[in-house]
C-alpha positions as CSV (number, residue, x, y, z in Angstrom):
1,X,-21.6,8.2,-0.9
2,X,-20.4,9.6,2.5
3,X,-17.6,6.9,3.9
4,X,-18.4,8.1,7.5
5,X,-14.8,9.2,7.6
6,X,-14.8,12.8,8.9
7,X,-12.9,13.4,11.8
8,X,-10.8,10.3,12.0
9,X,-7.2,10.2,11.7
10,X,-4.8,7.9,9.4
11,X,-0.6,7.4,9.0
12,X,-0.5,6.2,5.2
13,X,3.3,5.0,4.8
14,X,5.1,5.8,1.8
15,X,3.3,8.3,1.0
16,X,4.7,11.1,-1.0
17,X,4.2,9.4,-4.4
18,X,2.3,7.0,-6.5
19,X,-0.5,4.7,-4.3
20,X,0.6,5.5,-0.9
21,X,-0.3,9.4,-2.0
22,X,-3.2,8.7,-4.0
23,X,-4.2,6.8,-1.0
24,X,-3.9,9.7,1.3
25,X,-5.7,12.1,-1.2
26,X,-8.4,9.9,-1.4
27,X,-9.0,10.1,2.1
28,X,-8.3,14.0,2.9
29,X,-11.5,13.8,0.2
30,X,-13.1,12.2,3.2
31,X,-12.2,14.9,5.5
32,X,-9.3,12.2,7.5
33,X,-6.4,14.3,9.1
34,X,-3.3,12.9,8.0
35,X,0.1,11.7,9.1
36,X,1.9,10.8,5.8
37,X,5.7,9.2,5.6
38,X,8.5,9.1,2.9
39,X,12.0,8.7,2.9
40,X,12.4,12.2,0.9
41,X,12.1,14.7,2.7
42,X,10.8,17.8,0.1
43,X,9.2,15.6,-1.7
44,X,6.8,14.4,1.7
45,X,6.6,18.4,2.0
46,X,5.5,19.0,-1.2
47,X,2.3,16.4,-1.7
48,X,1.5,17.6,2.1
49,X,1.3,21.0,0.5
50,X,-1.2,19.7,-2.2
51,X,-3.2,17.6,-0.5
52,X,-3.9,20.3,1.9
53,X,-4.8,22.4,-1.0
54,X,-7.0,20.0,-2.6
55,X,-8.9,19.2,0.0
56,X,-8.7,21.7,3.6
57,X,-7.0,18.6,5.5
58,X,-4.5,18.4,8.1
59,X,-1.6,17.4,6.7
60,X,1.4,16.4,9.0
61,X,4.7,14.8,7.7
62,X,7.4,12.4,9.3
63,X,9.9,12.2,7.1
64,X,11.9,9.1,7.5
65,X,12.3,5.5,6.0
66,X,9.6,3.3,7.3
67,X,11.4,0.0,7.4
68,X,13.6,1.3,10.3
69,X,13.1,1.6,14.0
70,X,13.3,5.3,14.0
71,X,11.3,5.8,10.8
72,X,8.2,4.5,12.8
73,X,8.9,6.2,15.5
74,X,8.4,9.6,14.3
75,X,4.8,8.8,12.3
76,X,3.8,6.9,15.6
77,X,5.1,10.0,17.9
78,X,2.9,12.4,15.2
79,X,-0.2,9.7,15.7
80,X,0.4,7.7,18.1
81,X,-3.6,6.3,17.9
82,X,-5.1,6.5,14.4
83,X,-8.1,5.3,13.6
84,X,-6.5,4.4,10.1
85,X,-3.5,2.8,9.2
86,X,-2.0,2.6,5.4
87,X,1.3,0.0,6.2
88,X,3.2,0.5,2.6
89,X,6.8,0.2,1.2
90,X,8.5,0.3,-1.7
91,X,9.0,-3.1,-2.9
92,X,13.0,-5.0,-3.3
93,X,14.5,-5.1,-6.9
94,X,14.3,-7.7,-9.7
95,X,16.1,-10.1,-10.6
96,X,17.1,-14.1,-10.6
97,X,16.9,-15.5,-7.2
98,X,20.3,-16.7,-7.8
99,X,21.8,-13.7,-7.7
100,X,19.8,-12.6,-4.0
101,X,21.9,-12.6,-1.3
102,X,20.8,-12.9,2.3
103,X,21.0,-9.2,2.3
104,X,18.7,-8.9,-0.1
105,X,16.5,-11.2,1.2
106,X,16.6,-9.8,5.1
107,X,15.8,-6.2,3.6
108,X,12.7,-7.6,1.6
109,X,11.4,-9.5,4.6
110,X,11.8,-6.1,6.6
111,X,10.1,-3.8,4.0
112,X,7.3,-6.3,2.9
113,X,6.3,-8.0,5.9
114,X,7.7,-7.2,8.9
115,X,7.2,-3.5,9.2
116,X,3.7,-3.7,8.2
117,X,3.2,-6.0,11.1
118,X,5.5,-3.9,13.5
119,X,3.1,-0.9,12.1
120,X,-0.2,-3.0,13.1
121,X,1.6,-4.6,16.7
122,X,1.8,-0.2,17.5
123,X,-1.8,0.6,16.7
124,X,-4.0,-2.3,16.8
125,X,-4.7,-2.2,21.1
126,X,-5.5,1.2,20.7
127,X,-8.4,0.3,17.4
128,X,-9.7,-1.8,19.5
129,X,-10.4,0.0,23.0
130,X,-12.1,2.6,20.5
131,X,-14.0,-0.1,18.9
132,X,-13.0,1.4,15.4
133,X,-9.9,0.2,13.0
134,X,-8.8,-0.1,9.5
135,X,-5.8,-1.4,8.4
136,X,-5.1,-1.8,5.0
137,X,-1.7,-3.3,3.2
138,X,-0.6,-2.6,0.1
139,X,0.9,-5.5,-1.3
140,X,0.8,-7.1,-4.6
141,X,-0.9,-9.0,-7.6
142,X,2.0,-11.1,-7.0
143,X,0.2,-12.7,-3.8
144,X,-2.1,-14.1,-6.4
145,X,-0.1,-14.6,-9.4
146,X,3.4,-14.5,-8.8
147,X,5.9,-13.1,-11.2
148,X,9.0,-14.5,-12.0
149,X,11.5,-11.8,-11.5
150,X,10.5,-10.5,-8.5
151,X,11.0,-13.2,-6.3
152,X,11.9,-11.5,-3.2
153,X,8.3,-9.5,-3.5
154,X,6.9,-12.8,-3.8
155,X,8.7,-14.4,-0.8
156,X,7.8,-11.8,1.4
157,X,4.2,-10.5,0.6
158,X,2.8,-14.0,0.9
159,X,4.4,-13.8,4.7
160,X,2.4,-10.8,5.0
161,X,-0.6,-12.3,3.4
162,X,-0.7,-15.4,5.6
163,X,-0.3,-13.5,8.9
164,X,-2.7,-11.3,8.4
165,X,-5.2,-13.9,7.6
166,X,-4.6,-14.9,10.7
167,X,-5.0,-12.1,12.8
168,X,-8.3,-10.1,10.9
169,X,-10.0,-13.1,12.5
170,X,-9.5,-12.5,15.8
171,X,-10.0,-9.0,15.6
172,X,-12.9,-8.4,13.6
173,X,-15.6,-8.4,16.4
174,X,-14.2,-5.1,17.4
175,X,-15.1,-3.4,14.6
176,X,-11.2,-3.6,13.5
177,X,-10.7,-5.1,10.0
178,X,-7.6,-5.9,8.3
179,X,-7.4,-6.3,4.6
180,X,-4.9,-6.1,1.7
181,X,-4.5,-4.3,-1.4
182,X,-3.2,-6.4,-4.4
183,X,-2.3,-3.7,-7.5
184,X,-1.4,-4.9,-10.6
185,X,0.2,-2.3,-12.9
186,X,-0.5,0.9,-12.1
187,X,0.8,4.1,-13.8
188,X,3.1,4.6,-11.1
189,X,7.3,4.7,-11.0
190,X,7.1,1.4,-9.8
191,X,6.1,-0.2,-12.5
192,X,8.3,1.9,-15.0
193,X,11.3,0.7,-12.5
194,X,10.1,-2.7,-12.9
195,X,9.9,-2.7,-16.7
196,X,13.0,-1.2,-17.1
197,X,14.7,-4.1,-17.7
198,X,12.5,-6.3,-19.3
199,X,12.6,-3.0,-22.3
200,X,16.0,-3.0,-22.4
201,X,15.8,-6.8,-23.2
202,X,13.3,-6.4,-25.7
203,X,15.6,-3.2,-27.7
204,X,12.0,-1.2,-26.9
205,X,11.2,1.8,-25.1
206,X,9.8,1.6,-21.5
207,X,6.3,3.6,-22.5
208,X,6.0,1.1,-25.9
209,X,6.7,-2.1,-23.2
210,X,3.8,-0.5,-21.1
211,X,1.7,0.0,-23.7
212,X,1.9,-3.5,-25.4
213,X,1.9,-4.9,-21.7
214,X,-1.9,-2.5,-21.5
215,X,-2.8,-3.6,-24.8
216,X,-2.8,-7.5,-23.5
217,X,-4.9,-6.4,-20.2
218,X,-8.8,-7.3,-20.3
219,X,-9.3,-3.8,-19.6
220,X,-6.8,-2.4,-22.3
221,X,-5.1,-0.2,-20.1
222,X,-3.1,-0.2,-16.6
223,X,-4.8,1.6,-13.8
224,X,-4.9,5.2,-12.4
225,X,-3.2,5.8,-9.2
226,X,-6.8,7.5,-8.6
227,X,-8.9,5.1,-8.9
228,X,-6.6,2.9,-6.2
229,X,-7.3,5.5,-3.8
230,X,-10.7,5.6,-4.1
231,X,-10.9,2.1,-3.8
232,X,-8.6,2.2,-0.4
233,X,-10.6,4.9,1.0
234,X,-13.8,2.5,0.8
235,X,-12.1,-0.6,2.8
236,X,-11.4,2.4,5.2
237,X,-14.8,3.4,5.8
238,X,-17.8,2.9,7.9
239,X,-19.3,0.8,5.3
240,X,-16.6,-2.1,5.8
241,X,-16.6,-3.4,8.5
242,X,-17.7,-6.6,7.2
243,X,-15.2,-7.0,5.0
244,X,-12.3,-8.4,6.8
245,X,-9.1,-10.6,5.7
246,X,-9.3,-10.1,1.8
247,X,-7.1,-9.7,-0.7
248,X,-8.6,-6.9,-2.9
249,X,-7.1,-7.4,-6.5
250,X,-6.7,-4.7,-8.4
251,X,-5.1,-6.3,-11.6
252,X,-8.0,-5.1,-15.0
253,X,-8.5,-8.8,-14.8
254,X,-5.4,-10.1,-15.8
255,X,-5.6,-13.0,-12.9
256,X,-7.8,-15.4,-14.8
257,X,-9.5,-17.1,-12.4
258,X,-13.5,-18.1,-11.8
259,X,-12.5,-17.2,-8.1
260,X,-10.6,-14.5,-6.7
């Protein structure tokens, strides 16, 4: 299928590994030039470097950390008007909400909730004077089902979540939708980060606490960074503009639920 994609432009955020880059890959395929951010600097230059040798795209890079000031700054000042915005972060550690300070909580409200929105405040005027706008938002399964230990994902996602309900609604007749990504466990550092500790617990290695966590998925398996992309590159595309304030899950079916 052609997505109708060739010749826009996108900033993906967090970009240099796991979904934010199979994200931009996926729509490179498309023929979308490309503003991609991470807080490493090589790294961001090496998966530009593949990406434009996978697919012939323009590949720019603003290295930086997206949660600050200055971080959006330099993707904004690369593309200050994209036709397609990725907002992602990396999400706030584990642990027992007792032990989260108002730190802790502050930064996970920044990275999760308010920098997406900060991203969308930059870009959404121009979308809709062009009469053309996807914004999608990687968040979590969490939104759906939350998990215990990561409370501070769970706090501030579900911000996320209920403002943009809000505001795909009034921008929709423009041809600008807003929707959100929910992964489940994807083969991805995050989730070996995130298991880290639950291994340890269980005297186990991380790959045989991934594998027994797969094994008790309806599909069997987690999911392929790939097949994300794929998936993100669709809600980006000429075909979906009629899809506007979901919350895509992307779990194998582990939310059981008769709706989504």
């Amino acid at each position: 299928m052609d997505l109708g994609l060739s010749g826009k432009s996108a900033i993906v955020c967090a970009a240099s590994k796991g979904l934010g880059r199979a994200c931009a890959l996926a729509l490179a395929r498309e023929g979308v030039a490309l503003v991609i951010t991470g807080r490493n600097a090589e790294a961001l230059k090496t998966t530009a470097a593949e990406i434009r040798a996978a697919t012939g795209a323009t590949v720019q890079i603003a290295p930086g950390d997206i949660t600050t000031p200055e971080g959006r700054a330099a993707a904004l000042k690369l593309l200050p008007a994209p036709d397609i915005l990725v907002n992602n972060a990396g999400g706030p550690p584990p642990g027992d909400f007792r032990d989260f300070s108002d730190q802790m909580w502050h930064d996970a409200l920044n990275a999760n909730m308010l920098t997406p929105i900060a991203m969308i405040r930059a870009v959404l005027d121009g979308m809709i004077a062009q009469k053309f706008g996807r914004i999608v938002n990687i968040t979590s399964a969490s939104v759906k089902s939350p998990i215990p230990n990561i409370g501070l994902s769970n706090g501030a996602r579900a911000g996320l979540t209920g403002f943009v309900a809000g505001l795909a609604r009034q921008v929709a007749s423009h041809n600008v939708t807003i929707n959100n990504m929910l992964p489940g466990p994807f083969d991805t550092d995050r989730l070996r980060a995130t298991a880290a500790k639950q291994a340890a617990s269980a005297g186990i290695s991380i790959d045989d606490f991934i594998a027994r966590r797969a094994a008790q998925n309806p599909a069997g398996r987690v999911g392929t960074p790939e097949e994300f992309g794929a998936a993100c590159a669709f809600l980006c595309s000429a075909h979906a503009g009629f899809i506007v304030g979901q919350n895509l899950l992307l779990d194998g079916g582990a939310f059981n639920a008769t709706l989504g």
